[in-house]
C-alpha positions as CSV (number, residue, x, y, z in Angstrom):
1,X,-27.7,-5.3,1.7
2,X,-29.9,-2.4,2.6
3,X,-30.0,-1.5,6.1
4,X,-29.5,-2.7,9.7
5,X,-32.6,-1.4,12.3
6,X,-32.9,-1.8,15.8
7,X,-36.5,-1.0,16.6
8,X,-36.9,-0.2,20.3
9,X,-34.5,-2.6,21.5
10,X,-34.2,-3.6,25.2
11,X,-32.1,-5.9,26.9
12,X,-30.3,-6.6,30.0
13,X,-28.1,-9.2,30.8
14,X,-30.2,-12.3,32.8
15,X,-32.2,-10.5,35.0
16,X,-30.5,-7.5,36.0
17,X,-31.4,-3.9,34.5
18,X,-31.9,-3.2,31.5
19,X,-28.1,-1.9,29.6
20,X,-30.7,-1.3,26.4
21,X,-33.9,1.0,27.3
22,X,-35.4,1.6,23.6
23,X,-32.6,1.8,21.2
24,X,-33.8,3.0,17.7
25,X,-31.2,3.0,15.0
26,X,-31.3,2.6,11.6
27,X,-27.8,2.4,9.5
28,X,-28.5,2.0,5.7
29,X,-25.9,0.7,3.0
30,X,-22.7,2.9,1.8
31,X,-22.9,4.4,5.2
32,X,-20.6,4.8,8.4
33,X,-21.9,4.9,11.2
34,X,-20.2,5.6,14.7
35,X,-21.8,3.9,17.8
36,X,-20.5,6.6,21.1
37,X,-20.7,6.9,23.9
38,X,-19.5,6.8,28.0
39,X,-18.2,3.6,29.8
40,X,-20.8,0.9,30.4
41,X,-23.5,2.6,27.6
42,X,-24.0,-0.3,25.5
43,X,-22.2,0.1,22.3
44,X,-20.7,-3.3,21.9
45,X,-24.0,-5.5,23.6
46,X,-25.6,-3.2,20.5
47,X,-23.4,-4.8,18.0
48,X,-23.5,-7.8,20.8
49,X,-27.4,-8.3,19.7
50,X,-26.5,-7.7,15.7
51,X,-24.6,-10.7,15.7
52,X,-27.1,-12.8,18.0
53,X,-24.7,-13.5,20.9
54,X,-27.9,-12.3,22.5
55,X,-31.5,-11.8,21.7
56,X,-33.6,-8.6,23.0
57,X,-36.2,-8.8,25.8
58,X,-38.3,-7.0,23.7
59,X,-38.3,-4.9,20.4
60,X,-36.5,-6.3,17.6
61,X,-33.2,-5.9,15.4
62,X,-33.6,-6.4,11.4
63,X,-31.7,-6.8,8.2
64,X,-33.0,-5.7,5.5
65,X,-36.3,-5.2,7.4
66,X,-36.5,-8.3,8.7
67,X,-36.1,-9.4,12.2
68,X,-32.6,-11.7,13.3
69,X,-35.0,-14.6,14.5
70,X,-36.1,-15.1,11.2
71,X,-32.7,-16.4,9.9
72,X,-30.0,-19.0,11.6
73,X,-28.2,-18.1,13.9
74,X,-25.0,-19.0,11.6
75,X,-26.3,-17.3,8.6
76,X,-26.8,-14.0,10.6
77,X,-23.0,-14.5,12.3
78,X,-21.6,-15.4,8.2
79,X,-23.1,-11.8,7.0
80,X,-20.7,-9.8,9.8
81,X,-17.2,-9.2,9.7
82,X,-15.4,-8.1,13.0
83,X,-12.1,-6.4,13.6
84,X,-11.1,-5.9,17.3
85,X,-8.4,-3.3,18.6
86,X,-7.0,-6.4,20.6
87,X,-6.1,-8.4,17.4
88,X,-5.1,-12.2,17.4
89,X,-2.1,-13.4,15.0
90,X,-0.6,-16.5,14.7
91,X,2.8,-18.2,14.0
92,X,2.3,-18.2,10.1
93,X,2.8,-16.7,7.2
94,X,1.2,-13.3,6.7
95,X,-1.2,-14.5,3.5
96,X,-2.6,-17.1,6.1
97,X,-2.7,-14.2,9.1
98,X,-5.1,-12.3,6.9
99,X,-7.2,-15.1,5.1
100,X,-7.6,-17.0,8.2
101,X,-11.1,-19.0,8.2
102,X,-11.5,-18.5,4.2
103,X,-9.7,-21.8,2.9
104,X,-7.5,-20.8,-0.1
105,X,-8.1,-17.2,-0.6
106,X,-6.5,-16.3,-3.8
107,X,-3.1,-14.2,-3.4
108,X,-5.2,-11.4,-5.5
109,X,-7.8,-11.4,-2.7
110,X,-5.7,-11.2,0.3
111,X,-3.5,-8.3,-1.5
112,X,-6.7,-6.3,-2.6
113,X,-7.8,-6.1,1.4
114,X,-4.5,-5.5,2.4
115,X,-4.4,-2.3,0.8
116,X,-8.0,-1.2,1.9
117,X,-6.2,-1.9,5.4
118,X,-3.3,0.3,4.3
119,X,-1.1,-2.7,4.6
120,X,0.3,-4.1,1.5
121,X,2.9,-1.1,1.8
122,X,4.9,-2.3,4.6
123,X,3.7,-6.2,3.5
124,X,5.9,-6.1,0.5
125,X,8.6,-4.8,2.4
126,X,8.8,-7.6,4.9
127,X,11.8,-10.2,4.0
128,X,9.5,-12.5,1.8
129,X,6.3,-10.2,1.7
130,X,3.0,-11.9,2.3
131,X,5.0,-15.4,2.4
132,X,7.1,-14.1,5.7
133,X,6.3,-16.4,8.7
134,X,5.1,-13.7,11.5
135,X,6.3,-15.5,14.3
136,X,4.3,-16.0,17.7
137,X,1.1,-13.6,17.9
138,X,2.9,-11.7,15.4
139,X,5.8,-10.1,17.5
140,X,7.6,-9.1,14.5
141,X,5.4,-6.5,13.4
142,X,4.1,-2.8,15.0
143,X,0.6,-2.6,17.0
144,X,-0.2,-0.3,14.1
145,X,0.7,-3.1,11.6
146,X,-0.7,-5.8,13.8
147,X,-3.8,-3.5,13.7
148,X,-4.2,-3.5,10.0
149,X,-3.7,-7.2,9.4
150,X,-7.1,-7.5,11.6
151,X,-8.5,-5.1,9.5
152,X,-7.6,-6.9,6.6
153,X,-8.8,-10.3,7.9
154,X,-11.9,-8.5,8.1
155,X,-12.3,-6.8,5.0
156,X,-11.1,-10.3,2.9
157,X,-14.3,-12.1,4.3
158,X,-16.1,-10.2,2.1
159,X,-19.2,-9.4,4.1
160,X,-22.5,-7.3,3.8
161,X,-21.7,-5.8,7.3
162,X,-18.2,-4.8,9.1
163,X,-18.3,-4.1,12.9
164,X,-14.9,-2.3,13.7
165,X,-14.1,-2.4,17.3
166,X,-11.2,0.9,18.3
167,X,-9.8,-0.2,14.9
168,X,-7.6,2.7,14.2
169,X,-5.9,2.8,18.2
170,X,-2.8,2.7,16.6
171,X,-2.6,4.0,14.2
172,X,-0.9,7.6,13.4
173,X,-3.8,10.1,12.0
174,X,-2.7,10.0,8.5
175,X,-2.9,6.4,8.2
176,X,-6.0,6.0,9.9
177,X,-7.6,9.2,7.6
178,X,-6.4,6.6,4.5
179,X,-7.8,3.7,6.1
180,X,-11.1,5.4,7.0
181,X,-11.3,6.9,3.3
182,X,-10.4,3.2,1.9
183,X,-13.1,1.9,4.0
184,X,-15.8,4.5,2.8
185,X,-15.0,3.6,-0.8
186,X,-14.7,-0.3,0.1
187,X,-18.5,-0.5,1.7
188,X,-20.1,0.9,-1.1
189,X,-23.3,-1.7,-0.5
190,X,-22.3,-2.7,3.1
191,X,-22.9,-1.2,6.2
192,X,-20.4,-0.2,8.3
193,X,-20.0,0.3,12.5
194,X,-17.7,2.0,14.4
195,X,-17.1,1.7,18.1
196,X,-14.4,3.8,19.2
197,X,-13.7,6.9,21.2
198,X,-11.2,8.3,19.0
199,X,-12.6,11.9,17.7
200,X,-10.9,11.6,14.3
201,X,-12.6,8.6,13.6
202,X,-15.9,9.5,14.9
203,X,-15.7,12.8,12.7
204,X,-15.6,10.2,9.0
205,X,-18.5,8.5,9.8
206,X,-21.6,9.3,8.0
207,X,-24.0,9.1,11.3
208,X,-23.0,8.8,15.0
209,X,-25.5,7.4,17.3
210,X,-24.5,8.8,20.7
211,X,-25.7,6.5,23.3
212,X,-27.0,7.3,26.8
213,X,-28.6,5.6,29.4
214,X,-29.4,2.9,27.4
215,X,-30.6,5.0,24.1
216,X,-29.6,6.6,21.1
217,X,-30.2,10.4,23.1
218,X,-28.6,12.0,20.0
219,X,-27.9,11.0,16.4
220,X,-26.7,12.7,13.1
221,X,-23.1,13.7,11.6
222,X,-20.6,15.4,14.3
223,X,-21.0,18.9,12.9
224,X,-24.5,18.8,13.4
225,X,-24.3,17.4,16.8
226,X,-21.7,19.8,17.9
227,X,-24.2,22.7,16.4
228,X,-27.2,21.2,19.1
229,X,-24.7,21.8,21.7
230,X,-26.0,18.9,23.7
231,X,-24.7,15.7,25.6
232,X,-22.7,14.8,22.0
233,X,-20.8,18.1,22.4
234,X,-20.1,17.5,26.3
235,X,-18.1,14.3,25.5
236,X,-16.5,15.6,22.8
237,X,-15.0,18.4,25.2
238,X,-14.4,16.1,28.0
239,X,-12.8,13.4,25.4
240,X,-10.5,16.3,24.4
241,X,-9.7,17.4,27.8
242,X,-8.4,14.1,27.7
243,X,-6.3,13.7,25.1
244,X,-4.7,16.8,25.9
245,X,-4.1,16.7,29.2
246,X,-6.3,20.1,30.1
């Protein structure tokens, strides 16, 4: 793997407006890279079109610097991983929760994404560790731990490209600092998307594409978006207004 592009990219869904008016974006491998932005700006149709669920109107997206079309659909879907703030678990054991879809993962493999996820800690101290049946849609467990599980299922498929989705909601900051920093080391060779809101995620990433009115209207690492004092900064103030009530 070497990069992701989006070259001009537009796209609206059927025939309504256009969510997408000429996103350029290019995130290369060993790097994070944060996709922000307001309500309704486009950031998961972006990763929407990366994984083909849609094609653009026009412009094109590219791996390795070659469009999507030229590859099947499922090869394109087999090179992404996803892990969504809204995680699914199932009645089994938690070895099966995290290599779900991969046949018979090895123990080794399933432990080794655990602890990128920050999970293997409180794994091991379940009754009967990654053998311990999780009940239905994992009730036993935390929406932190529930959270890290998905991340784990993520990481174990192994992929060239990772699409987190809010992935660290729940998560107190100095787990999701650890899981960020596991992460970085982790996708050495991959590339790596965040969607999220959260400013001390969006601080880690390598590059955050900040997304307005259906383009990328600002894009480099927070401090130096902060320094342009632009729409980047406005959002970060308003997000913070947020989160502390002001």
């Amino acid at each position: 793997m070497e990069s992701v592009e989006f070259q001009n990219v537009e796209f609206g869904y059927g025939q309504g407006e256009l969510v997408l008016n000429g996103v350029n974006l290019t995130a290369r491998a060993g790097t994070i890279t944060a996709i922000v932005g307001g309500t309704g700006a486009g950031k998961s149709t972006l990763m929407s079109l990366l994984l083909r669920l849609f094609d653009p109107r026009s412009g094109s997206v590219q791996i390795n610097g070659a469009s999507l079309t030229e590859y099947a659909v499922a090869d394109v879907r087999a090179s992404a991983a996803i892990a969504l703030q809204k995680n699914v678990l199932f009645a089994t054991t938690v070895h099966e929760n995290i290599a779900y879809t991969q046949g018979n993962l090895a123990r080794e493999a399933v432990v080794a994404a655990a602890r990128v996820a920050c999970a293997d800690d409180f794994i091991v101290s379940l009754e009967n560790g990654y053998d311990t049946e999780l009940g239905e849609r994992g009730g036993k467990l935390s929406s932190g731990q529930r959270q890290r599980l998905s991340i784990a299922r993520a990481v174990v498929r192994d992929t060239p490209i990772l699409i987190l989705d809010e992935p660290t909601a729940a998560l107190d900051a100095e787990t999701e600092q650890q899981v960020l920093a596991n992460l970085a080391g982790w996708g050495s060779g991959r590339v790596v998307f965040l969607i999220t809101h959260r400013l001390s995620t969006i601080r880690s990433a390598d590059q955050i594409a900040f997304l307005e009115d259906g383009v990328v209207a600002e894009l480099g690492t927070h401090e130096e978006l902060i320094a342009q004092n632009g729409r980047y900064k406005a959002f970060v103030r308003a997000e913070t207004r947020g989160v502390t009530g002001g």
